[in-house]
Each structure stands twice: as structure tokens, then as C-alpha cells.
N, C-alpha and C positions, 0 to 999 in steps of 0.2 A: 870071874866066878861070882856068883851070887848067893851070899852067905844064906844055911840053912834050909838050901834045894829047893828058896823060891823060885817063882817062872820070873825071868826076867821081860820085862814089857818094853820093850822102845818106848821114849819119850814121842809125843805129837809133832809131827814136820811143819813147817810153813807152809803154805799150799797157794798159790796165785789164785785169786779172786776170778770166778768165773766169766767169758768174756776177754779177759787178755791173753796173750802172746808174750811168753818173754825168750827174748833171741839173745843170747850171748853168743861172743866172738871170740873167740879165743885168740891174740894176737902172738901167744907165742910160741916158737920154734923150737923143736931140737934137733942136733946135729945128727947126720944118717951114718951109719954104719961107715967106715973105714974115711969119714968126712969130705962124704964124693956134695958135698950141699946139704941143703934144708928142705924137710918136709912139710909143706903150708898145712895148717889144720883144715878140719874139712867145712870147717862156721866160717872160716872165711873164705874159703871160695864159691860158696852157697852164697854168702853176703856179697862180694864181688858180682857175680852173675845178676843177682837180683838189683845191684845198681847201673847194669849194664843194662837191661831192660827197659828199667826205669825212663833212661836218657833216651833211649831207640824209640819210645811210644811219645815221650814229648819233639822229638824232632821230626819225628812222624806226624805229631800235630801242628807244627807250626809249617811244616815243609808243605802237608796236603792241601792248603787254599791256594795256591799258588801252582800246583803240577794241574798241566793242560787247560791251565785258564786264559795262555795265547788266543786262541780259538774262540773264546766264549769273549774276549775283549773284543776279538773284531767285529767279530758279527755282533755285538751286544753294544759295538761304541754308537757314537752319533751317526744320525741316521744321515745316508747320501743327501746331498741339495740338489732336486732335481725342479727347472723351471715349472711356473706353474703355467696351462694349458695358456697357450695363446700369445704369449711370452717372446722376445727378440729376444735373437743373441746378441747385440749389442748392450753395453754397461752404461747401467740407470746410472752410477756416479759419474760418469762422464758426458755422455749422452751422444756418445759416437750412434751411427748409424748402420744401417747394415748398407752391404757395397751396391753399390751403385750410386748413392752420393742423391742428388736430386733427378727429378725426373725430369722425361724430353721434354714435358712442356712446360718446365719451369723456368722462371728468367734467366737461370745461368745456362741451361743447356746448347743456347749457339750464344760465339764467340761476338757476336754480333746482333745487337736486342732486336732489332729491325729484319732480321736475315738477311741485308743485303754484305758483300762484300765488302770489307776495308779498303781507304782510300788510297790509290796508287796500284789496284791489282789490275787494269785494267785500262782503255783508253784515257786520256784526261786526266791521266797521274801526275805529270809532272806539274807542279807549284809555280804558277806564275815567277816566281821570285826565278826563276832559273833561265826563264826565257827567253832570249836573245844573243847578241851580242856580244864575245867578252875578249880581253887583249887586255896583253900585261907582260913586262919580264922575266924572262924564266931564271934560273940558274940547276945546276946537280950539284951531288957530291958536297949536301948538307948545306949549299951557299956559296962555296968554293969556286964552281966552274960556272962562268957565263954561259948560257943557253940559247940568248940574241931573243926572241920573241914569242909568244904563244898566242895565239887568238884562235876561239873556238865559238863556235852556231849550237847553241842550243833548241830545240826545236820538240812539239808536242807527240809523244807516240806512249807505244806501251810498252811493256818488258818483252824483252827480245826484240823492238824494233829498232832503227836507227836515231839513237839521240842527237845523233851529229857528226860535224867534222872537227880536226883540230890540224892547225897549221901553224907550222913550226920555220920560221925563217933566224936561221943561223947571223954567226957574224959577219961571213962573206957574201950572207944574200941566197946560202942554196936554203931549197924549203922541200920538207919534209910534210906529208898528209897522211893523220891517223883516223881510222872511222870505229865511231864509238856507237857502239849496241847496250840499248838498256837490258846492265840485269838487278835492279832491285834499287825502291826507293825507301829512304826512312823519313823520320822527321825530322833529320837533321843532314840528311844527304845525299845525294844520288853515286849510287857504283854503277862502273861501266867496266865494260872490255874494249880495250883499244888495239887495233888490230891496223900495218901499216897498207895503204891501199895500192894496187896496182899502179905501175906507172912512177914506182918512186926511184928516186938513185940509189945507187950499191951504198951509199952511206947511212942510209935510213936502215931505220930498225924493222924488221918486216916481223917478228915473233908478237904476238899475243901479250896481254899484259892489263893487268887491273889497274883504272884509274877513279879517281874521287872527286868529287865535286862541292866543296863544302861552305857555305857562306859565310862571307867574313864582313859584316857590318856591311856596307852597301855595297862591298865588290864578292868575287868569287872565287876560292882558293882551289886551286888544281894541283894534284899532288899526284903521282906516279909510281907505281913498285915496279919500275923497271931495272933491276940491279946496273942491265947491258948498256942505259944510260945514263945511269952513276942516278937515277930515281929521282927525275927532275920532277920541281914545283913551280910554281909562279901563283901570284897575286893578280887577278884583271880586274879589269873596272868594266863598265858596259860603255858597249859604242854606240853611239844616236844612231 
């Protein structure tokens, strides 16, 4: 009541300076009817939302440089290396070449600077040093087994012709003749195929069979892969 039937006037409110915003929150709760829970005010799930926002538009900022820039890195990386005009595929840091190596007319291209064929592919192969005469003791069976004698004719032909004969006289005196066909000289030997010649006795070896001809200081070592006669060798000297 307001003594004497003046008007009563409200006092002046505080009033926010224009320009601001003021948000209060109300953080508290009351209990709902028959206490089935709590009913949030409504400042804060207005305030809720609006921090929900907030977060979605900054993760929206930091997320969108990165969405579909696969695409824009590749095409956008370093550019392909492609040779320039005129260019080998061979590698400058190495300095390989491209295939084929040197050409026909360069010194390496035959095996032989002169073009003629290497020595011994042909007549007048065989080496002096082989020519003649030669006799010496045999044995097999690694030194084990007496052999009685070996003596062989060397003589001048070419691959596949006949290098010679070898004559084999045992301990009782029977003799045995093998005829030896050049197949291939080196520089430190002559192969042959010795093969037993018509005419021999039942006790000779008539099968085929690889022999060796190999120098041994001024005489000539003859060696045999004949298993069937235990792969006789001998040592000869040359005969006058």
C-alpha cells in the first residue's frame, strides 16, 4: 500500500548497455512430478546446442583442406622424368650401353683380329712337339697293374683325321693295336678317340674310348679313360 493514495512508481531497472547480449544459464534442476527424473532448463540446452555447433564448424575447418586433396597431390606432385629428345636408355651414371655391345667392325667383333681361324682348327694343327715316336711302360689300376709296353706314331693331320697308332705289347708278347682320330687340340694337349683296329685278338679291347696326350717335360704322358682296362697310363720318351 502506498500511504495517502499516491501512485506508486517502480523504481529504475538496470538495463544492459546497448550492443551486448547477456545469456544466463540456469544450471539448476527440479525434480519432476512422482520423481520419474530431472527436467534440464531450457538455457541450457539452447547453450548445449550452440557448443555443439561451435565444434562441428571448427572440425569442418580443420577437416576441409585435407577432403579430396588425394587427387590434387597427384596430379599436382612432381612432374614425370621423361628423357630429353635424343636421349639412350642406357644410365649416364654407369655408362652401360645399349645391346649390342660394340659394333661388326670394331676390334672385338671376331674372335680373331686377323679373321683368320685359330690354331689347330685345321691341317698343320698338331705341335711339333707331338711328332713322332714315342714308347714307354704302361701300368692300370692307378700303378697297380703291369701293362708290358706302350708305343705310339704320332703324325701331322686335322680333327677327325687319323693321329695315329698305338701298340700295346703285353707281358707274354701278345699286342694289341688302337687307331687314334683327332678330336680337338689345346695348348696343353691333344684328345683323341682310340678305337681297337681290325685284326686284333679276343683279348683286346675293341670299344671306343677317350685318350690324352699330354707333355711331360721332354717325354709324353698317355693316359686312358678306359675303365674295361682298369684306365691305363704310361710315360714315353721319343724314339730316334
Amino acid at each position: 500500500m502506498v500511504p495517502g493514495g499516491a501512485a506508486f512508481v517502480p523504481g529504475p531497472r538496470d538495463v544492459p548497455p546497448p550492443g551486448r547480449v547477456s545469456v544466463s544459464v540456469a544450471a539448476g534442476s527440479a525434480p519432476v512430478e512422482n520423481g520419474r527424473g530431472r527436467r534440464v532448463s531450457c538455457t541450457v540446452v539452447l547453450a548445449v546446442a550452440g557448443a555443439l555447433a561451435v565444434v562441428s564448424v571448427g572440425l569442418g575447418a580443420l577437416i576441409r583442406p585435407w577432403a579430396g586433396g588425394g587427387a590434387d597431390d597427384e596430379a599436382g606432385g612432381a612432374p614425370a622424368w621423361s628423357p630429353a629428345p635424343g636421349a639412350t636408355t642406357g644410365s649416364p651414371a654407369t655408362g652401360d650401353l645399349p645391346a649390342g655391345g660394340a659394333t661388326s667392325d670394331g676390334p672385338g667383333a671376331s674372335g680373331s683380329p686377323s679373321g683368320r681361324p685359330p690354331t689347330g682348327a685345321g691341317p698343320g694343327a698338331i705341335p711339333d712337339r707331338y711328332l713322332g715316336t714315342w714308347e714307354g711302360r704302361a701300368t692300370g689300376l692307378g700303378g697297380t697293374l703291369p701293362m708290358g709296353t706302350f708305343r705310339v706314331t704320332v703324325r701331322q693331320t686335322a680333327v677327325g683325321g687319323e693321329l695315329g697308332r698305338l701298340r700295346q705289347t703285353d707281358q707274354i708278347g701278345a699286342v694289341c693295336t688302337d687307331i687314334l682320330t683327332l678330336k680337338k687340340v689345346t695348348g696343353t694337349r691333344l684328345l683323341a678317340t682310340s678305337v681297337g683296329a681290325a685284326g686284333n685278338h679276343a683279348g683286346c679291347d675293341p670299344a671306343p674310348h677317350q685318350v690324352e696326350l699330354t707333355p711331360a717335360g721332354d717325354d709324353l704322358t698317355y693316359t686312358s679313360d678306359s675303365a674295361a682296362e682298369g684306365n691305363p697310363t704310361s710315360r714315353m720318351s721319343r724314339v730316334p
